[in-house]
N, C-alpha and C positions, 0 to 999 in steps of 0.2 A: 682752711688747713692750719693745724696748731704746729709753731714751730715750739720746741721741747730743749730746754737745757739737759745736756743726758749726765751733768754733774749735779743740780740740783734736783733734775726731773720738774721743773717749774713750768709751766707755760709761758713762755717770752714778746711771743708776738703770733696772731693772724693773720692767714692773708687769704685771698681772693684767690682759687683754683681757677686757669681755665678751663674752658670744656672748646666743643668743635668747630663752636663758631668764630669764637675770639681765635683760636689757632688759624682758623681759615685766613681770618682777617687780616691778620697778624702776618700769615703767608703772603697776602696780595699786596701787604705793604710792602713786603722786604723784596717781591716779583717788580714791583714795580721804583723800587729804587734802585735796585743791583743794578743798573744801566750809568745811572748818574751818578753810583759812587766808582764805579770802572772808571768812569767818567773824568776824575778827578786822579792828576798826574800822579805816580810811584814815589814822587817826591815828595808829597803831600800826604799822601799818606803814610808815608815811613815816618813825618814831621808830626804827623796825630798822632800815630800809635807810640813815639820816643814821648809825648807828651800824656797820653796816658801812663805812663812810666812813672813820670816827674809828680803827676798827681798822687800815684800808689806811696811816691814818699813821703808826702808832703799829708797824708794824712795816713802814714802807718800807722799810729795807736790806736784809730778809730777801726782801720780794715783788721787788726790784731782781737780786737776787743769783740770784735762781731763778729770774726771767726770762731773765737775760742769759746765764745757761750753758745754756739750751737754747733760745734763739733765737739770738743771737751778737751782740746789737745793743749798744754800746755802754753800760757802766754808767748813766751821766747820762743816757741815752737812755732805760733803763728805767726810771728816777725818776721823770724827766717825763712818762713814759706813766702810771704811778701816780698821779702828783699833775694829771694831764689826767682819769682817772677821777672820781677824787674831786670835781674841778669840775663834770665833768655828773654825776656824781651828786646835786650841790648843788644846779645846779638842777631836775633831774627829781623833789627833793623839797619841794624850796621850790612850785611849781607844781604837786605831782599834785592836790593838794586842790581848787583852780581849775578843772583839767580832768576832772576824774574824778570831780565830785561831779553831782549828779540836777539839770539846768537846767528851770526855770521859762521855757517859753517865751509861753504866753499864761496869762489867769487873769481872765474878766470876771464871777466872780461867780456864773457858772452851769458853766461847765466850765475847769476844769483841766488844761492841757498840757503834758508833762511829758517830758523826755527823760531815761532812765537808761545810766549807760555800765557794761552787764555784763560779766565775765571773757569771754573765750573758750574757756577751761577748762585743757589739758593742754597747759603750750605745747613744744616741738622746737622746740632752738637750737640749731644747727650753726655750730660760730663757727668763727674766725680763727686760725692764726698770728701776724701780721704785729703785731698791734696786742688781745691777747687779753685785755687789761684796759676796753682802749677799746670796740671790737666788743663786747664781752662785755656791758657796763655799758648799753651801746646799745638789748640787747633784753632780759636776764636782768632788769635793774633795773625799767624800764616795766611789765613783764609781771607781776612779784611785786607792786609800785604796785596793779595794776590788780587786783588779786586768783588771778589764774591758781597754778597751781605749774609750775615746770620743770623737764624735764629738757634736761639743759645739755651737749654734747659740745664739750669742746673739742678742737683739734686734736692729731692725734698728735703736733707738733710741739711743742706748748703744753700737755703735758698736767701736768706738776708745776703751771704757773701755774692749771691748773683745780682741782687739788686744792686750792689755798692759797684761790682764790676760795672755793671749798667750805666751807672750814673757817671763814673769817671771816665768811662770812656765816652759817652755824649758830652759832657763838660770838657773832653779835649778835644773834640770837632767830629767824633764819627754822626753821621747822620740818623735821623729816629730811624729810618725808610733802610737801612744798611746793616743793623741790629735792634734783635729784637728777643726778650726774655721771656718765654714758655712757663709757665708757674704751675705745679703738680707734682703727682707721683706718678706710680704707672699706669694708671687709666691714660693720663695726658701723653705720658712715652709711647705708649701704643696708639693712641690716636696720631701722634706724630706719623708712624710707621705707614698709615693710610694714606699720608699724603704728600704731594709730588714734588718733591726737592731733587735736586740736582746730585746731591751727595750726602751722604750720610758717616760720623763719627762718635763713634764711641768710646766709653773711655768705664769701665767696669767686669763685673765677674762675668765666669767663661758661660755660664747659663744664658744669661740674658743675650748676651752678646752673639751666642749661637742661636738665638733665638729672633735676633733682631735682622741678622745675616739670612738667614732662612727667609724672612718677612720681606726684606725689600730685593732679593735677590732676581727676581722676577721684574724691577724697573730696569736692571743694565746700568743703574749708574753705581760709580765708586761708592765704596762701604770700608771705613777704616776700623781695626776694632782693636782697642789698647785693652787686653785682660790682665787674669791676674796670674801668678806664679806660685810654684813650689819654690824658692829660688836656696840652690845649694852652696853650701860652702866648705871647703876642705882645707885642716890646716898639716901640713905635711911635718914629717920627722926632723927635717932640717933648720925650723924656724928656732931663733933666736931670742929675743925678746919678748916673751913668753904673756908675760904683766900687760905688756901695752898690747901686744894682739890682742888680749882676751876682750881687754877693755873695748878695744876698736869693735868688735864681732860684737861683744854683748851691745853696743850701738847702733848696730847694724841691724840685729834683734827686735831691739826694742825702743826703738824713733820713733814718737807718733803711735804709741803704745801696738809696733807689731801691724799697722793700720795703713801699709804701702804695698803695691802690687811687687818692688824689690827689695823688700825685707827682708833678711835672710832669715827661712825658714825651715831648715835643716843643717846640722851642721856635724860632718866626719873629722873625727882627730885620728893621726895617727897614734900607736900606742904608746911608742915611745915618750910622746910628749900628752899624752891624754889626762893622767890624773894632776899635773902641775896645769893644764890648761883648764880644767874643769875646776880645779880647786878657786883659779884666778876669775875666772869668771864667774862663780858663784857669788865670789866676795864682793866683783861690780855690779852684779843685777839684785845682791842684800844693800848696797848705799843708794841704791835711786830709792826718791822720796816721791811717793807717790799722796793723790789728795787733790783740795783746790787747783784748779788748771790756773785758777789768776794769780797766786800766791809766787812771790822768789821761791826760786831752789824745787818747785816740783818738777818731774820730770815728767811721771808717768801721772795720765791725767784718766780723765771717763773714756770710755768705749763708746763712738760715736752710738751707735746704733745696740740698743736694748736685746736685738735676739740673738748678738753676739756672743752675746755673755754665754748663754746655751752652747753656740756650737764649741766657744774654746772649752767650757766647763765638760763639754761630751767627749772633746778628744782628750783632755786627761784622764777623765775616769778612763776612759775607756782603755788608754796607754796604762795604765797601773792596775787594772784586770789584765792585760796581756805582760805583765811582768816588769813594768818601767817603775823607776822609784824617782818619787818627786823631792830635788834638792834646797827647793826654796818655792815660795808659795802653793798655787793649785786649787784655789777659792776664791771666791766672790766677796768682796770688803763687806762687811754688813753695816747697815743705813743705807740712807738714798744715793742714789746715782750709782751709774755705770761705771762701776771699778771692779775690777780682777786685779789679785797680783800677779809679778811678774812671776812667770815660772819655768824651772830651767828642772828637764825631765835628761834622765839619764837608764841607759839599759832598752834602749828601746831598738827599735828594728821595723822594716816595712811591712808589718803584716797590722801596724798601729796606723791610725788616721794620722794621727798626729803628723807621721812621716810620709802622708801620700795625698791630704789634702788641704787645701789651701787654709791656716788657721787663719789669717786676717787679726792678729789679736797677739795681745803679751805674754808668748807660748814658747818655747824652742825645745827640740829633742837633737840632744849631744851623741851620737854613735862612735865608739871606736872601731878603727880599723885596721888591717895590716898591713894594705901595702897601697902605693898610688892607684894601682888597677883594680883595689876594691873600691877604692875609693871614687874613683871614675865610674866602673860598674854603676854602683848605688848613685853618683852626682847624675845619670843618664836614666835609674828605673825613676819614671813619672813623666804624668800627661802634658806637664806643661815644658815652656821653653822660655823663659824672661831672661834670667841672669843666671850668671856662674862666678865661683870666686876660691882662687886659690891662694894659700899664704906659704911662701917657701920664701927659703935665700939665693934659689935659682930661677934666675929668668927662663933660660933653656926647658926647665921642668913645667915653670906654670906656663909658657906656652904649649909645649908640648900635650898638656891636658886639656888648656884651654881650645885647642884645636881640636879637640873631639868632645868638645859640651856643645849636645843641640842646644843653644841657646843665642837671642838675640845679643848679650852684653854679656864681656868677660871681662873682668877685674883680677890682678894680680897685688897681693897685698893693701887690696884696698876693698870694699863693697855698698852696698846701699848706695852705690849714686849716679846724678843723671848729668849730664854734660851736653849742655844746646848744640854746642859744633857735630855732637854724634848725634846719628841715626838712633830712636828710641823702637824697637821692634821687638816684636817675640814670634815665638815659633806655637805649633799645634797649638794647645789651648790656650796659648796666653796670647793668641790672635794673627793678627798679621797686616800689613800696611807698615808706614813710618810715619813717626813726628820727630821734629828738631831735623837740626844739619839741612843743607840744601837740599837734600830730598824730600824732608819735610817740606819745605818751604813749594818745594811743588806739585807735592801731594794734592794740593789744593789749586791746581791749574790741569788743562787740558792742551798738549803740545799740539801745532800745528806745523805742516811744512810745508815753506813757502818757496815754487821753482820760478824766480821772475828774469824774465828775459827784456831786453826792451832798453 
């Protein structure tokens, strides 16, 4: 399998696909160590995985470097996904002990009740591109926490950043027999799917992911599946500082070129403040410096993935045949690699893709509106459910909305982000299960209750 710089388009590096045997293998290994790394006390392992931590710092320019030449995402971009890792790392070790130890629920002397939180055993982790340190850390980490072993696929897109995962976390004590690295595309994904794990987690678009839910639903074991989002944003009549929202939103936009399942991709202004906020926004998403991903000062780098280019390049046209008029770019840079620019579409409305399907890419369409309840209306017409995010000077207000967005995450004045202590969930097509927060953390365990008398 050729891994591909999608800013040079270079061939980087080879690797070795498995196929059904090595997965087999690969299973009996991680079947038959999941006992003796349970094995090995909560203390222990919250001391290995803080120490894979300490490794991801101690060689970020390396995990930086071999990120960004096979995803295309700006250098600082991949640091701060690193040093985002390492914080939920921190806290899913500072707290496994909390959540994952044996709860004393009653005790009067004659019976003893007792909740234990077991492995699930062999867990399947089909992770990410986009964020392969992040997603990764998400389920790999809780799951080894909790006692399980993994075997871990990451994307063919992300596969060097899997190996280096690999290696730090063996070089800080996890065992070979406790993790293990699935190398492939989707032939290997779906071979995965044939075979008998204890649990299964995904972390991708809502096709596969329904697809994969459909495949193992038939074993009865858990199936976690992190999709992807329309995810909305509303900025109301009563906001303030006009300049710095815009700025904030067009960040929100356009992080990681558009290339986050809570990206914000749609965004309603009211009218009152609509042409000063579109004005200001425009002017932030004309200073990002797109180009080399390894260079200071870019922002916006390649588009991991080559067929992207297509679908963003199809929801513009196809938004400016239905009437939208493009404010700043709406084209493919010409030479090599995977760049679009950034493009901020205005006059548009739901009957455009743009506004009802997932762009994945450096795309936004700006809608005015009238009033909070159009604007509600429209943050609620679409299939998905990731996030929500209103900008007002009233708490009362953006709660008040935020309590009616089907959505797993609401933000008030603030968006695009994920916070370890919270629950990461979505609703209809952007999946369902949790990672992070203590529910995450025992996502990947099986409760028991224990009535002991005696």
């Amino acid at each position: 399998m050729k891994i591909i710089n999608p800013a040079t388009e270079q061939v980087i590096a080879n690797v070795k696909e498995d196929n059904k045997a090595s997965l087999k293998k690969k299973l009996e290994t991680l079947r038959k160590g999941q006992q003796k790394w349970n094995a090995v006390s909560l203390k222990k392992r919250i001391a290995i995985l803080q120490k894979f931590a300490d490794l991801l710092k101690e060689n970020m320019e390396e995990c930086a470097r071999v990120l960004t030449s096979e995803v295309g995402k700006p250098l600082q971009q991949s640091r701060n996904e690193v040093n985002g890792a390492r914080s939920r790392i921190a806290w899913l070790t500072s707290n496994a002990e909390k959540y994952l130890s044996d709860e004393v629920m009653s005790d009067d002397g004659n019976t003893k009740e007792v909740i234990t939180y077991e492995p699930l055993g062999v867990v399947c982790n089909i992770s990410a591109w986009n964020y392969p340190y992040l997603v990764g850390t998400n389920v790999f980490v809780p799951a080894l926490l909790a006692g399980n072993s993994v075997l871990y696929k990451p994307s063919e897109f992300s596969t060097l950043t899997g190996f280096q995962i690999e290696t730090f976390l063996k070089k800080a004590g996890v065992p070979d027999d406790a993790f293990q690295v699935a190398v492939g595309a989707r032939e290997v994904g779906a071979a995965l799917l044939d075979m008998n794990f204890d649990g299964y987690f995904f972390t991708g678009s809502y096709a596969t992911g329904k697809f994969i839910y459909e495949k193992v639903a038939p074993k009865m074991v858990p199936c976690g599946l992190e999709l992807g989002g329309k995810d909305p944003l509303y900025v109301a009549a009563d906001v303030k500082d006009i300049k710095t929202i815009a700025a904030g939103t067009a960040d929100g936009a356009f992080y990681n070129n558009g290339q986050s399942c809570c990206s914000v991709e749609r965004i309603y202004v009211h009218e009152k403040v609509y042409n000063k906020y579109v004005e200001e926004f425009v002017k932030e998403v004309k200073s990002y410096k797109i180009g080399d991903p390894t260079q200071d000062g870019v922002y916006i780098g390649a588009l991991t993935r080559e067929a992207q280019l297509r679908v963003v390049d199809a929801q513009v046209k196809d938004a400016v045949k239905k009437g939208a008029k493009v404010l700043t770019g709406g084209k493919k840079l010409t030479g090599k690699g995977n760049f679009y620019e950034p493009t901020v579409l205005v006059n548009v409305n739901h009957k455009m893709k743009v506004m009802r399907d997932e762009s994945f890419g450096p795309v936004i369409g700006i809608m005015k509106v009238k009033s909070d309840e159009e604007a509600l209306r429209l943050m609620n017409d679409t299939e998905y459910g990731l996030t929500a995010a209103v900008y007002t000077s009233s708490k009362a207000r953006a709660e008040k909305i935020l309590a009616q967005t089907n959505a797993g995450s609401g933000y008030w004045n603030c968006c695009d982000r994920v916070s370890p202590a919270l629950p990461w969930s979505g609703r209809k097509h952007s999946g369902f299960g949790s990672t992070l927060s203590h529910i995450g953390l025992r996502a990947f365990t099986q409760p028991k209750g224990l009535h002991l008398r005696g």
